[in-house]
C-alpha positions as CSV (number, residue, x, y, z in Angstrom):
1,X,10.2,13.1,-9.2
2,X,6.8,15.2,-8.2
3,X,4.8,14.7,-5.0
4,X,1.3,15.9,-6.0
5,X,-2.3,15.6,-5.0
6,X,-4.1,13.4,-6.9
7,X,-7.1,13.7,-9.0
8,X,-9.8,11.2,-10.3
9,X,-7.7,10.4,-13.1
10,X,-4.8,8.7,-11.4
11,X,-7.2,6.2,-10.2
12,X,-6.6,3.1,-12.2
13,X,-2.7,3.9,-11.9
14,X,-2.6,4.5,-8.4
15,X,-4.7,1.2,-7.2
16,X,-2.4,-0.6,-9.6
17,X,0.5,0.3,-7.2
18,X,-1.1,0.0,-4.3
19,X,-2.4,-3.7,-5.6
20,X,1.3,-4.3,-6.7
21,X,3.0,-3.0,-3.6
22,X,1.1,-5.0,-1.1
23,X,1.2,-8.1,-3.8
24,X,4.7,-7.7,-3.7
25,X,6.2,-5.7,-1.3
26,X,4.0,-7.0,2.0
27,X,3.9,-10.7,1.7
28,X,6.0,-10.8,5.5
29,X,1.9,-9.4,6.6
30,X,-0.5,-11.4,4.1
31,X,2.6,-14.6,4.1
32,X,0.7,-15.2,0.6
33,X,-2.7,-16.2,2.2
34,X,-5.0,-16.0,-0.6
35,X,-7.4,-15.4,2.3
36,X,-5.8,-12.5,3.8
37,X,-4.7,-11.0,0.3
38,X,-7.8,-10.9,-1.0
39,X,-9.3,-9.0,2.3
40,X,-6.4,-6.2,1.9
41,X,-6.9,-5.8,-1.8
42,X,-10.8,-5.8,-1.7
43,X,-10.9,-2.2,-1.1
44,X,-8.4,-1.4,-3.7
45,X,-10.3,-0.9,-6.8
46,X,-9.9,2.0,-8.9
47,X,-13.8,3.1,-7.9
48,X,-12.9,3.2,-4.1
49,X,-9.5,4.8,-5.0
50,X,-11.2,7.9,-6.7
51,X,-13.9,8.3,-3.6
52,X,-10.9,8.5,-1.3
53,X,-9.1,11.0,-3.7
54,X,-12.7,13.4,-3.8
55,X,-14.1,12.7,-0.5
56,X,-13.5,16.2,1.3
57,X,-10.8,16.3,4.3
58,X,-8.9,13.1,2.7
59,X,-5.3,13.9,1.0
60,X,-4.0,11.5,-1.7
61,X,-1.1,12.0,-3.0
62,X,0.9,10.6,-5.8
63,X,4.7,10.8,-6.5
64,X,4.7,11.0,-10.4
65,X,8.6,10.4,-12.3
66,X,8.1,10.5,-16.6
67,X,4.7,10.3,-16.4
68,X,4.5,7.0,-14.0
69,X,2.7,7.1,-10.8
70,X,5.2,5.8,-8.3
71,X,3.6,6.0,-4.9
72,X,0.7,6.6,-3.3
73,X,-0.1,8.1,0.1
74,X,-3.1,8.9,1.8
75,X,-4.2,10.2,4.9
76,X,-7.6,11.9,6.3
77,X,-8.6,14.7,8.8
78,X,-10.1,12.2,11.4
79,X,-8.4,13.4,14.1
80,X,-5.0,10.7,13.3
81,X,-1.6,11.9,12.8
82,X,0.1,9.4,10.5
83,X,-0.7,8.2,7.1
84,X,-3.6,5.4,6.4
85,X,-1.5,4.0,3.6
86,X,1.7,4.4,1.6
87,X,3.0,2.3,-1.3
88,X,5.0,2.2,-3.9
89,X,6.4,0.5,-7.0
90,X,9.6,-1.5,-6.3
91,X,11.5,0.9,-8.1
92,X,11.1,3.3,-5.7
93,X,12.7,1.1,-2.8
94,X,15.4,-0.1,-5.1
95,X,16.6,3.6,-7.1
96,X,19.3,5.1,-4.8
97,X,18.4,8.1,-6.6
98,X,14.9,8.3,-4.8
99,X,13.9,9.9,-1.8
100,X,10.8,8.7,-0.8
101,X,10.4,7.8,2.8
102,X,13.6,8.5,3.7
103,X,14.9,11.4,5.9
């Protein structure tokens, strides 16, 4: 697996995770409120996605395995010290052989 910044280009791939993750991964937050889901995925579209990956001071970064994006993270420069978001597929909490998020 590669951690690496992202570019324009991993735009559709990385909102699909991000889409998936909290879809699938978060519904203990959203408890599968169509309300509340469709507030958190609003912003995840693969337009807003690629003006977060250019938008000088933000880093996005995907973790890529055989040419699949994996997970996302992104942070900014605005003075915080922790990450805005992190997701990933279910793979990635599953595979004993990743690392991800884990010390």
């Amino acid at each position: 697996m590669e951690i690496r910044d992202a570019v324009p280009e991993h735009a559709h791939a990385a909102c699909e995770v991000m889409r998936r993750s909290i879809c699938e991964l978060c519904s203990a937050d959203h408890l599968n409120d169509p309300v509340i889901l469709g507030r958190w995925l609003a912003n995840k579209t693969p337009e807003i996605v690629v003006s977060w990956i250019v938008q000088p001071g933000n880093s996005v970064l995907v973790a890529v395995e055989s040419g699949t994006i994996l997970a996302v993270g992104f942070s900014n420069r605005r003075g915080r010290d922790h990450a805005e978001l992190c997701h990933s597929r279910r793979k990635v909490l599953t595979d004993q052989s990743c690392n991800i998020g884990r010390p």
